[in-house]
C-alpha positions as CSV (number, residue, x, y, z in Angstrom):
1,X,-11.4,-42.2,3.3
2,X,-13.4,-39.6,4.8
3,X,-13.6,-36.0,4.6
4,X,-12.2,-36.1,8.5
5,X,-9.7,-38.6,7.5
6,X,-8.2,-35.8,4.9
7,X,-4.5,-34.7,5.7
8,X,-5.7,-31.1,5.2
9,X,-7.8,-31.0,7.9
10,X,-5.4,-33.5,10.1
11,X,-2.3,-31.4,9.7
12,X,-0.9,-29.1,12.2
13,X,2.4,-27.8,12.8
14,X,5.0,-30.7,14.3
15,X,5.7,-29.9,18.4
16,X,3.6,-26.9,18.7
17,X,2.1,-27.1,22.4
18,X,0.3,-24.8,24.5
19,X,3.4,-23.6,26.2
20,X,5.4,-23.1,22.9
21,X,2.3,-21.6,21.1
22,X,2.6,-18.9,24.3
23,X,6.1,-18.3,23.6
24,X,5.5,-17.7,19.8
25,X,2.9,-15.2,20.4
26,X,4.6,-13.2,23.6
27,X,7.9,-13.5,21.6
28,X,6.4,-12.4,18.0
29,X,4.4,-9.5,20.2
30,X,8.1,-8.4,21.8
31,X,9.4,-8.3,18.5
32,X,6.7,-6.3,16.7
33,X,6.4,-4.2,19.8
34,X,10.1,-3.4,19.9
35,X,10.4,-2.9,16.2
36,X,7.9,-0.4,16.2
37,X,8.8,1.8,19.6
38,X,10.7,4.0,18.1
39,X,8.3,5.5,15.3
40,X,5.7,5.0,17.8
41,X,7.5,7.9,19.9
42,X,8.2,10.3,17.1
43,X,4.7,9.4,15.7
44,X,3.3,11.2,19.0
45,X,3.1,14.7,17.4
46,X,1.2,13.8,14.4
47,X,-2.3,15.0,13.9
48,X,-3.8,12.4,15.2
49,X,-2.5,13.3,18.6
50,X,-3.4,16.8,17.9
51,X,-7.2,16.4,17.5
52,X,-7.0,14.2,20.9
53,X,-5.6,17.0,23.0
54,X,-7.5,20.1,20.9
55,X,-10.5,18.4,21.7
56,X,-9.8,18.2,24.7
57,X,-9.0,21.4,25.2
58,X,-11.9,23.2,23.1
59,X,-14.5,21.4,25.0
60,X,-12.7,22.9,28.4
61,X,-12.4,26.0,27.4
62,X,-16.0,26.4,26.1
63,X,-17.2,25.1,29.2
64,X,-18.3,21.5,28.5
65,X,-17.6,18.5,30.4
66,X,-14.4,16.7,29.1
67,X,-15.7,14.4,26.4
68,X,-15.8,10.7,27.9
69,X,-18.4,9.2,25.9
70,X,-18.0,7.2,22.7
71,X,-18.6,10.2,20.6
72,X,-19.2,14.1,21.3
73,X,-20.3,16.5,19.6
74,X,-18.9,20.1,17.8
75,X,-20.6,23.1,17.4
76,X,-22.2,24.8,14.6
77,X,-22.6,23.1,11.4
78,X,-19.1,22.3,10.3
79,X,-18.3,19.1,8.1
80,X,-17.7,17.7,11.3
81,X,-21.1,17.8,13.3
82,X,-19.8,14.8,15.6
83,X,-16.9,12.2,16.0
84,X,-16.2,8.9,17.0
85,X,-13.5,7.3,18.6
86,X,-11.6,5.5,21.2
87,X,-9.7,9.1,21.4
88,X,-12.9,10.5,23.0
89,X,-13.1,7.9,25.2
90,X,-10.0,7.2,26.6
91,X,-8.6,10.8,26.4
92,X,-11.5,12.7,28.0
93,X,-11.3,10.0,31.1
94,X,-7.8,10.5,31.2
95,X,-8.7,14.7,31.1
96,X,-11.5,14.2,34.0
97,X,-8.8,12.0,36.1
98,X,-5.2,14.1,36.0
99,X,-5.4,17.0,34.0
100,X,-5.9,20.2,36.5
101,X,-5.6,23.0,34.1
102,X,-7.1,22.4,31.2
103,X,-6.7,25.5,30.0
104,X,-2.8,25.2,30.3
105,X,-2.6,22.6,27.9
106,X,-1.1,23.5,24.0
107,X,-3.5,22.0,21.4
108,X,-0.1,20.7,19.9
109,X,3.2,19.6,21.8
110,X,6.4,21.0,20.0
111,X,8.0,18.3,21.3
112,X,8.2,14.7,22.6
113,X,7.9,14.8,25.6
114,X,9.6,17.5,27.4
115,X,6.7,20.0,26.1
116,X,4.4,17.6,27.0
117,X,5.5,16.9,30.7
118,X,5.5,20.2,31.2
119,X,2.4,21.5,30.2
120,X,0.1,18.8,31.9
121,X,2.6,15.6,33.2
122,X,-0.3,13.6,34.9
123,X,-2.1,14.1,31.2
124,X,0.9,13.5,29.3
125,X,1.5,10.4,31.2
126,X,-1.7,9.0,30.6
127,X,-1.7,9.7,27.1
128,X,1.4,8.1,26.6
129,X,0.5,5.0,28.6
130,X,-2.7,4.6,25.9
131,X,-0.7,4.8,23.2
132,X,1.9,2.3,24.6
133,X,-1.0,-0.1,25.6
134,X,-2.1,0.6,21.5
135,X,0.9,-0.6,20.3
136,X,1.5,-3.6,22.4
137,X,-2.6,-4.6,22.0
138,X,-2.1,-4.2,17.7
139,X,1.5,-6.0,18.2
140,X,-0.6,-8.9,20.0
141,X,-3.0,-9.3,17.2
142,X,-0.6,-9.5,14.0
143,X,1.7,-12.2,16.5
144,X,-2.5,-14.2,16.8
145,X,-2.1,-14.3,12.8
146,X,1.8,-15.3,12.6
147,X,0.9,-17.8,15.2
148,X,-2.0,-19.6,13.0
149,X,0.7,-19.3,10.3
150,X,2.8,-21.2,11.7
151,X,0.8,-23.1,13.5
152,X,-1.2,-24.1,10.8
153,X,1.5,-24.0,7.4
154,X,5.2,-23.4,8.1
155,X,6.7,-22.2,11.3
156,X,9.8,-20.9,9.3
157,X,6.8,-18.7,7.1
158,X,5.4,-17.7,10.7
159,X,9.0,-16.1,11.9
160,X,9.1,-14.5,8.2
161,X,5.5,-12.8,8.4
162,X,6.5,-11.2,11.9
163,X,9.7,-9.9,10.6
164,X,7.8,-8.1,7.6
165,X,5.1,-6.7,9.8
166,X,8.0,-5.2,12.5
167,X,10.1,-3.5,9.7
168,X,6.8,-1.7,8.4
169,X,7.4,1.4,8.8
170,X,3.6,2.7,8.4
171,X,2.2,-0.2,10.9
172,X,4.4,1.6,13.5
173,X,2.5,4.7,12.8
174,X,-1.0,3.3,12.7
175,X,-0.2,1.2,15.9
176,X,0.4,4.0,18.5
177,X,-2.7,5.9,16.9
178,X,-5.6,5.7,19.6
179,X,-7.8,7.7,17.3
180,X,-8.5,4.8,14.6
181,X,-8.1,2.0,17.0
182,X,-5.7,-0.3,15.1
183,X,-5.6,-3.5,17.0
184,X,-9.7,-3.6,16.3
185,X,-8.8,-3.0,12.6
186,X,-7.1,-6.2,12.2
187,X,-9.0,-8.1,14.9
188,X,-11.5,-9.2,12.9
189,X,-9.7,-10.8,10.1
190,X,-7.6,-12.7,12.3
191,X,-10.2,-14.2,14.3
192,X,-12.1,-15.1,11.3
193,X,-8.7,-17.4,10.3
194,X,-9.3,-19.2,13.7
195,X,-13.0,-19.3,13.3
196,X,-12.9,-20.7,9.6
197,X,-10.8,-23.2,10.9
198,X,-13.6,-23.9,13.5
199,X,-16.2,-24.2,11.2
200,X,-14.1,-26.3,8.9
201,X,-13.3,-29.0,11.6
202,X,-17.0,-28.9,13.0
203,X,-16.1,-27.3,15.7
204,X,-18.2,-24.0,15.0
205,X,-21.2,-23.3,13.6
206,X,-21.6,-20.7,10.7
207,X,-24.1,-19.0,13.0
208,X,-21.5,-19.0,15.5
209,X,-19.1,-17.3,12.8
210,X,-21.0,-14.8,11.9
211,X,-22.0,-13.6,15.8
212,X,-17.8,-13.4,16.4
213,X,-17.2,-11.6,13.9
214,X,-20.1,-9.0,14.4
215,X,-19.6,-8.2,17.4
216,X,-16.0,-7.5,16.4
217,X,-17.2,-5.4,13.9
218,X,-19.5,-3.2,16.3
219,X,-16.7,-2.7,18.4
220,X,-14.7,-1.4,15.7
221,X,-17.5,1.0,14.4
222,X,-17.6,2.4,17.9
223,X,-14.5,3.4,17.4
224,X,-15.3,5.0,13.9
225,X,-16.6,3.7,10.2
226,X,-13.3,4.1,8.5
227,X,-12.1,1.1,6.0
228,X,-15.2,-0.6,7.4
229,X,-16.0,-2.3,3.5
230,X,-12.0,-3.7,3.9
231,X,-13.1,-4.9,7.1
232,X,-16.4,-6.6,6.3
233,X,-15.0,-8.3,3.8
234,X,-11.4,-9.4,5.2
235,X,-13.4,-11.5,7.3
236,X,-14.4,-13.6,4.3
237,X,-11.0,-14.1,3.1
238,X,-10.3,-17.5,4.9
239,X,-14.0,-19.0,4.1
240,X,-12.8,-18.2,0.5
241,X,-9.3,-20.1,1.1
242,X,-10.9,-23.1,2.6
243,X,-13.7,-23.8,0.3
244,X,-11.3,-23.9,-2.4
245,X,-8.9,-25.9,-0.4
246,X,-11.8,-28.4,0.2
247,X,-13.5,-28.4,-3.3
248,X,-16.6,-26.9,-1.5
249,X,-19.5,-25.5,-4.2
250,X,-19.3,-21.9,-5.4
251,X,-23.1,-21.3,-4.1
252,X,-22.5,-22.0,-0.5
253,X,-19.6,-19.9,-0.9
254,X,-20.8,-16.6,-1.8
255,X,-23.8,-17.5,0.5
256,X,-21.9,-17.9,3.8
257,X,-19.7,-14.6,2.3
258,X,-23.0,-12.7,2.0
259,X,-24.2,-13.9,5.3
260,X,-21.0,-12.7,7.4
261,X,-21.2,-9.1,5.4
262,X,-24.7,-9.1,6.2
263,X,-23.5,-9.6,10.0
264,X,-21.1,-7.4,10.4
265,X,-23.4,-4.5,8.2
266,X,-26.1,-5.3,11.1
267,X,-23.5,-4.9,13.3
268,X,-22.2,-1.7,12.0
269,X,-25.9,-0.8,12.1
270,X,-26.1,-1.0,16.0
271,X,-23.1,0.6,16.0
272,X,-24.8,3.8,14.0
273,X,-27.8,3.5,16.2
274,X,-26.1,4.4,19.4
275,X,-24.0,7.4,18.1
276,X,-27.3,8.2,16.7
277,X,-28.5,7.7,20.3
278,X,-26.7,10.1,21.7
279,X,-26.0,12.5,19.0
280,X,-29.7,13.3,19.0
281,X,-29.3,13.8,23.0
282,X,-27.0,16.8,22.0
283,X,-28.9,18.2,18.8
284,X,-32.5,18.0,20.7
285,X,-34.0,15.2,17.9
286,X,-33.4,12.2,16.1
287,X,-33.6,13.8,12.7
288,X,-31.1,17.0,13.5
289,X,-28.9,13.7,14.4
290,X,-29.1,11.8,11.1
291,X,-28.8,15.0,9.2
292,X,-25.7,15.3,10.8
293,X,-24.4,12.0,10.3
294,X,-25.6,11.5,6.8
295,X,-24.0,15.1,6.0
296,X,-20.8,13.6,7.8
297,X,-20.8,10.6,5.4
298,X,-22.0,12.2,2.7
299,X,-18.9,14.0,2.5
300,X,-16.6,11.0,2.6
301,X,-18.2,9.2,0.3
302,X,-18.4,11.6,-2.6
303,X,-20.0,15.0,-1.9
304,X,-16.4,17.0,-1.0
305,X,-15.5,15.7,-4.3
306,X,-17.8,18.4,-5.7
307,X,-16.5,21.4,-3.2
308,X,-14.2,24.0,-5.1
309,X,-10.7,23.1,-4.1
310,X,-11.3,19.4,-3.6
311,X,-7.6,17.6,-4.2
312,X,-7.8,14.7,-7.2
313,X,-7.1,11.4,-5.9
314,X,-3.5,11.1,-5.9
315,X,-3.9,7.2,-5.8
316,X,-2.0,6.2,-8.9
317,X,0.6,9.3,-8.5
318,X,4.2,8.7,-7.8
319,X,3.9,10.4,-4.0
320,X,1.4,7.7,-3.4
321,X,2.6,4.3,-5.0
322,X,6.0,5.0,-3.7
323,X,5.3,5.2,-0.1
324,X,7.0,2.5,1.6
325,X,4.8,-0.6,2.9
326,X,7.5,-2.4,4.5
327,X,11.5,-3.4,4.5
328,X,13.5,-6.6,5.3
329,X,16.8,-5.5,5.6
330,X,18.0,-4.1,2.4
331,X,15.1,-5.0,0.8
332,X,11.8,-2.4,0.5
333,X,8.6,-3.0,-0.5
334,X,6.6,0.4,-1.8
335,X,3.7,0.3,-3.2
336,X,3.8,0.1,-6.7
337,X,6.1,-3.3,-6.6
338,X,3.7,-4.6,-3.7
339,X,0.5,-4.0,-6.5
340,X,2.8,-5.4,-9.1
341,X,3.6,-8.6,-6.5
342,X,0.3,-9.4,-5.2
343,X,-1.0,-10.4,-8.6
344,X,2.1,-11.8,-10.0
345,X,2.5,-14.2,-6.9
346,X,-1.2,-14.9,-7.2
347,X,-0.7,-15.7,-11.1
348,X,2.1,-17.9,-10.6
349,X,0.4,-19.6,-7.5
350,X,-2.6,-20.6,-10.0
351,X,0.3,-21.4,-12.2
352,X,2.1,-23.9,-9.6
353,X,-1.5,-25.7,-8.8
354,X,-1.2,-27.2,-12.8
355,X,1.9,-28.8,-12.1
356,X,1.3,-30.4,-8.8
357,X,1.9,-33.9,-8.3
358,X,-0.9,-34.3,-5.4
359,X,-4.8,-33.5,-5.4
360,X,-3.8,-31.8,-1.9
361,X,-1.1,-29.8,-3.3
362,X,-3.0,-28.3,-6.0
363,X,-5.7,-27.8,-3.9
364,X,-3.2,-25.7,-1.7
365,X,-1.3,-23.9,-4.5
366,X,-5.4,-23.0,-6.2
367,X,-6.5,-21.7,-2.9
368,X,-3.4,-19.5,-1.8
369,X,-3.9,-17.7,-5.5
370,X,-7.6,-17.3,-5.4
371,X,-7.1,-15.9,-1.6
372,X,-4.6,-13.5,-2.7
373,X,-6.7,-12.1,-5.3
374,X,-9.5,-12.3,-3.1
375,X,-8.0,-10.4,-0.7
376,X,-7.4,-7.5,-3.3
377,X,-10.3,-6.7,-4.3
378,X,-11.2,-7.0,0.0
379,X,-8.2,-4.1,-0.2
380,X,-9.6,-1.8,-3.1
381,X,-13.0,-1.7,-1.8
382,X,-12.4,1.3,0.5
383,X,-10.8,3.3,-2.4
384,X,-13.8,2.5,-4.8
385,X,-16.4,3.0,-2.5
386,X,-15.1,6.0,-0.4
387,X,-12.6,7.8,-3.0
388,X,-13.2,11.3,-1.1
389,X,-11.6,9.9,2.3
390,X,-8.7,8.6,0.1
391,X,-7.9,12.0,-1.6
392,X,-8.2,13.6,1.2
393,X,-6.3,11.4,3.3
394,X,-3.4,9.4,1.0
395,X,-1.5,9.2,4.5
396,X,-3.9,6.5,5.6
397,X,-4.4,4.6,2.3
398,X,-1.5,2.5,3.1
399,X,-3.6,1.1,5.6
400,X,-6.3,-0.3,3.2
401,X,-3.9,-2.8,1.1
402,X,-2.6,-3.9,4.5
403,X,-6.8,-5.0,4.9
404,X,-6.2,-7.8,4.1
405,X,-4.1,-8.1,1.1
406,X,-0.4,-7.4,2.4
407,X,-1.0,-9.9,5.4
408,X,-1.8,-12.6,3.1
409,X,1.0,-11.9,0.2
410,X,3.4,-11.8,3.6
411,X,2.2,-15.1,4.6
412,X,2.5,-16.9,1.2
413,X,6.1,-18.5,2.0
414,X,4.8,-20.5,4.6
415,X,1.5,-21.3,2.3
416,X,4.1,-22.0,-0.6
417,X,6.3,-24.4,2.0
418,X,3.0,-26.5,2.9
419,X,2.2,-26.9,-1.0
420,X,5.4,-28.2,-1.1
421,X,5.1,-30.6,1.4
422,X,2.0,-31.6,0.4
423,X,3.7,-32.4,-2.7
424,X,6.2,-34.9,-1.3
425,X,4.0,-37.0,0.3
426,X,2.9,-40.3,-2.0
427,X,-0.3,-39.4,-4.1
């Protein structure tokens, strides 16, 4: 029997067609969208919101243009010399469009959305629309991944792993956030599922891979650098999953690994070399503009660790691990029993692959283990390697162990239910 004779790269889901697989994915994005609306609308207030219409508003009122370019620029020389983001974008077109008194606007709404409509209703309504077009486009993405679940494992685990992700309570909150651009956070890792697949059948070409899954990347870092080690090496998480699946040597392994980070870092690259670009069109010279940006990232990296008044961590205190990742009906997950799950599942996964009965079950049990640890260590990257932009922002560190880590622990049912049937069929 050949390699393209295997049942594990034969299998697919029983009765999933093209019209089906559309009705998943519209359905699944309802769902998600519809779970989250309601934090969406009382997430509107939150800071986030407040540095789109303040910047606004600050540029207006010292007589710029309203920003509409992927990044503008601050004066003096604050901690903050420049920033990037879709909120730049979207919100100073939306200024330029409908707002006709700029100077009316409150850098802060008091409420959602009287205050709003009042002050500038065209504005308001633009706003609103971005941040409803945010939640449906990030809803879309997650239903992509629960669709190659179920596509690909266990339907029934595909229904399970959109229900998680519509109770989270924090996804909600990311998803209506224009500033960090959440459906390009996760877009990468779920095209790389598809990809891998690609690749694995023949169907792609590692250089093809790599390409996708850069120019993801650059899109993302146009939109800002946060969480951009989770996302680099997300992206790696299926490559991992397969070659273990397919007994594939540990060498080519870390070699295609190192060659999609080495993509997506070129990609971020490009990325850094337009904001550069036009950065150094506002200070006057390309060094005043990497002075800038290296101060920027300096900071987040470690410097404001060293400022009097710096705040410790925080990331093993009880505020922290018991923030809420997600709930199923009566049943919550914070974090400290989601880092006490991940491993545990991963352990007994291992576990499970000894006792299989089939050389494709244990392959599948081995793989879903070695993925979820994988996709851990893809998760605590960000802390290790930025710790000042987690202490100083603990309310966005749920993000990171959803990058990749709580994604894959949410799809293991359905990995578990195709161990098992792997396991019933003859040896």
């Amino acid at each position: 029997m050949t390699a393209a004779d295997s049942p594990l790269l034969q299998y697919r889901a029983p009765g999933i067609t093209g019209v089906r697989a559309a009705l998943f994915v519209l359905g699944a994005t309802a769902l998600l969208a519809g779970a989250w609306a309601r934090r969406s609308v009382n997430a509107f207030n939150d800071d986030s919101d407040a540095i789109i219409v303040a910047t606004v508003r600050y540029h207006i009122t010292h007589g710029h243009a309203p920003p509409a370019g992927l990044l503008y620029v601050t004066a003096g020389d604050s901690v903050y010399p420049s920033s990037s983001g879709l909120q730049g974008l979207l919100a100073g077109l939306a200024a330029r469009r409908w707002a006709s008194d700029y100077r009316a606007m409150l850098p802060r709404p008091v409420s959602y959305p009287d205050a709003w409509y009042r002050q500038a209703e065209p504005l308001g309504i633009a706003i609103v629309a971005l941040k409803v077009a945010s939640v449906v486009a990030t809803a879309a993405v997650l239903a992509m991944f629960a669709f190659f679940v179920a596509e690909t494992w266990s339907l029934t685990g595909g229904l399970l792993l959109t229900g998680l992700l519509a109770t989270s309570y924090w996804l909600a909150w990311w998803a209506s956030n224009l500033y960090w651009a959440t459906p390009l956070l996760f877009l990468p890792f779920v095209v790389s599922w598809y990809a891998a697949r690609a690749v694995r059948n023949g169907h792609m070409t590692m250089g093809a891979f790599t390409t996708c899954i850069g120019g993801l990347v650059f899109l993302k870092a146009l939109a800002g650098y946060e969480w951009l080690s989770c996302i680099l090496a997300a992206a790696s998480v299926p490559i991992v999953y397969y070659a273990v699946r397919d007994h594939r040597p540990w060498r080519e392994t870390v070699r295609r690994i190192g060659q999609v980070a080495g993509g997506g870092a070129a990609a971020a690259i490009a990325a850094l070399a337009v904001h550069l670009t036009q950065l150094a069109s506002a200070r006057g010279s390309f060094g005043a503009a990497l002075g800038a940006f290296g101060g920027r990232a300096g900071h987040w990296l470690a410097g404001a660790s060293f400022e009097p008044g710096y705040p410790p961590s925080g990331l093993v205190s009880r505020a922290f691990l018991s923030q809420e990742l997600a709930a199923l009906s009566a049943f919550r997950l914070p974090l400290w029993l989601f880092a006490m799950l991940l491993p545990v599942t991963a352990t007994l996964a291992l576990y499970q692959s000894s006792r299989a009965r089939t050389a494709a079950s244990r392959a599948a049990w081995r793989a879903a283990g070695i993925a979820l640890l994988y996709s851990l260590a893809c998760s605590l990257s960000w802390p290790l390697l930025a710790t000042t932009h987690m202490a100083s922002h603990l309310h966005l560190g749920l993000i990171v162990f959803f990058l990749p880590s709580a994604l894959l622990l949410f799809a293991t049912p359905a990995l578990a239910i195709e161990a098992h049937r792997l396991d019933r069929q003859p040896a």
